[in-house]
C-alpha positions, -999 to +999 in steps of 0.1 A: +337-381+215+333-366+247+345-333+238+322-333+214+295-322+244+289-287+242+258-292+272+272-274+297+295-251+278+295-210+274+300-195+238+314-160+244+297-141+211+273-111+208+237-115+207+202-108+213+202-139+235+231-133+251+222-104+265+185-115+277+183-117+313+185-150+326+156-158+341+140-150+306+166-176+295+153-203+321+117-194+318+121-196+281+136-229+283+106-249+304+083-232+281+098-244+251+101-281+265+068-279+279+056-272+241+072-301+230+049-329+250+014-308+256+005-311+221+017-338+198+007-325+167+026-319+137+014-284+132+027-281+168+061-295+160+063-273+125+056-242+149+082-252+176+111-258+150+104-225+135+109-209+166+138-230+174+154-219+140+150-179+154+163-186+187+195-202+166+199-173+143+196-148+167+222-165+193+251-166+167+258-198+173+272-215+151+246-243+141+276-270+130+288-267+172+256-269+187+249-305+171+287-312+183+265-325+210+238-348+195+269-369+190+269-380+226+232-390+230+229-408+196+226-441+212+201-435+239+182-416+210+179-450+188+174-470+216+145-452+226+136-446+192+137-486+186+116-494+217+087-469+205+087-484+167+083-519+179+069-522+212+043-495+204+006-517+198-018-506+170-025-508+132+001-532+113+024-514+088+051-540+083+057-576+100+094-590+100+102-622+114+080-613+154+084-580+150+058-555+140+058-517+127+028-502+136+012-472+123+014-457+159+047-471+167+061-451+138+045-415+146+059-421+183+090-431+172+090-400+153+078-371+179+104-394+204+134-384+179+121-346+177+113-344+207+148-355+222+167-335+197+148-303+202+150-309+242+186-309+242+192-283+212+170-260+237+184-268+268+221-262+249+211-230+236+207-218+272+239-228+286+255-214+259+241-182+257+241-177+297+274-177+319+275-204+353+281-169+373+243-150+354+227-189+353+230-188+392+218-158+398+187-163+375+180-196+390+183-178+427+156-151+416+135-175+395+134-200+428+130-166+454+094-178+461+105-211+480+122-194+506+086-194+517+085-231+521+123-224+541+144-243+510+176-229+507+173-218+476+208-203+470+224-238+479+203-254+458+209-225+424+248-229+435+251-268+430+229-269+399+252-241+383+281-263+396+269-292+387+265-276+346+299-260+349+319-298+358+298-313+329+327-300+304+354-303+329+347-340+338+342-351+299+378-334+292+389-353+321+375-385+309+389-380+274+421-376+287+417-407+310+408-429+277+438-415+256+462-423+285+447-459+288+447-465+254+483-456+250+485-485+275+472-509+254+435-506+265+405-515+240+374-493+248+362-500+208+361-537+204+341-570+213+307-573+228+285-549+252+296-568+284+335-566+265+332-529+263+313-526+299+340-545+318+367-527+297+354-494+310+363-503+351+402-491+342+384-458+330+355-450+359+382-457+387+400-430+382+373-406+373+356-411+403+393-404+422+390-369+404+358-359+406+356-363+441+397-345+444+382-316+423+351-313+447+372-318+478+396-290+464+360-270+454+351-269+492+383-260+507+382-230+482+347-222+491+354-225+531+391-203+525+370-177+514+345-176+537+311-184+519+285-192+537+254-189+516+233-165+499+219-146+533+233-112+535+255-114+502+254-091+476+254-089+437+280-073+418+256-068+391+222-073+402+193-084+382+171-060+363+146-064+337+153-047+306+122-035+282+134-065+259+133-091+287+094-083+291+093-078+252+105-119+252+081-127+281+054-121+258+069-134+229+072-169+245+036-168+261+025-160+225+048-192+209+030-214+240-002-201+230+001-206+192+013-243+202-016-250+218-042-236+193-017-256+163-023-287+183-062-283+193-070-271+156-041-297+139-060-329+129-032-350+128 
């Protein structure tokens, strides 16, 4: 299951995307999940999985590995999902036993699903279209304006990139932590949720152990080597917009604005 994740994960391919600067990549991405909760409007939701579909086609991913991932959030999806079809007040639809369906509950339950599945499609799409080494760099320039405010904004770009690039290596880890302890006789599969919750202890142990030997290991690399921020350092390939980057700048201004006129114009 868990190397099912591909959040996280670079796919090394030629593409449009690919080679789109990054912070287009990053600015593209808050746009596009910004679109997804300004307007809850089906026209709005029609408009935003069309361009969802383009942004797929044009990465050459293939579509069967990117929902690799949806694998992983499937329960937190129907939980959520669950909570918004019954707990959700308004006009009746269907009564079973105390619980009640409601005509509300049902559309929310609805955007919640697209909404969650389109958040992390887009959010996937990024990191795998954009290398840790380019994702840093476009999260440095993006956040160049809060050096004003004195945040140390290539600390900050350096442990979210860091933090993306363990996501695969820690779920590896724990799938090879679960193998080992099921060869040992361990049951991560059967009996109740408090079962399976205390059955998990054998398998979080450890994990912690590593994570904290591989960031331990990550410093004394970093201090061997001398870094010492992002004051004075250079790029071996700085950013530099391209005339396609600005071509996708409007491009994605003109999606946010069609959103927005879909979901004012969209009666339901």
């Amino acid at each position: 299951m868990f190397r099912e994740m591909t959040l996280g994960q670079y796919y090394q391919t030629e593409s449009r995307l690919h080679r789109l600067d990054p912070r287009v990549k990053l600015m593209g991405t808050l746009i596009f999940i910004i679109s997804l909760f300004i307007m809850p409007k089906v026209a709005s939701y029609v408009i935003a999985t069309v361009f969802l579909i383009c942004l797929i086609k044009l990465s050459r991913v293939p579509f069967g590995y990117m929902i690799r991932g949806m694998k992983t959030i499937a329960l937190i999806m129907m939980i959520t999902v669950v909570f918004n079809l019954f707990l959700t007040p308004g006009e009746p639809l269907i009564r079973f036993l105390s619980l009640t369906i409601t005509r509300e509950g049902l559309r929310n339950a609805l955007f919640t699903a697209v909404r969650l599945t389109y958040l992390i499609l887009g959010s996937t799409l990024m990191t795998l279209t954009t290398t840790p080494n380019d994702l840093t760099d476009g999260l440095e320039k993006g956040l160049g304006f809060m050096k004003l405010f004195k945040l140390p904004v290539h600390e900050i770009a350096m442990m979210m990139s860091i933090a993306l690039r363990f996501i695969p290596i820690l779920l590896e880890e724990t799938d090879k932590i679960m193998k080992a302890q099921q060869a040992r006789g361990a049951d991560f599969e059967s009996g109740g949720l408090i079962k399976r919750s205390r059955a998990l202890v054998p398998l979080l142990v450890p994990l912690f152990v590593s994570a904290f030997r591989r960031a331990n290991d990550l410093a004394l690399a970093m201090e061997a080597r001398c870094y010492h921020g992002g004051e004075g350092r250079t790029k071996m390939k700085p950013l530099e917009y391209k005339p396609w980057d600005i071509r996708a700048y409007i491009i994605l201004f003109c999606y946010l604005a069609l959103v927005i006129l879909a979901g004012i114009v969209s009666p339901v």
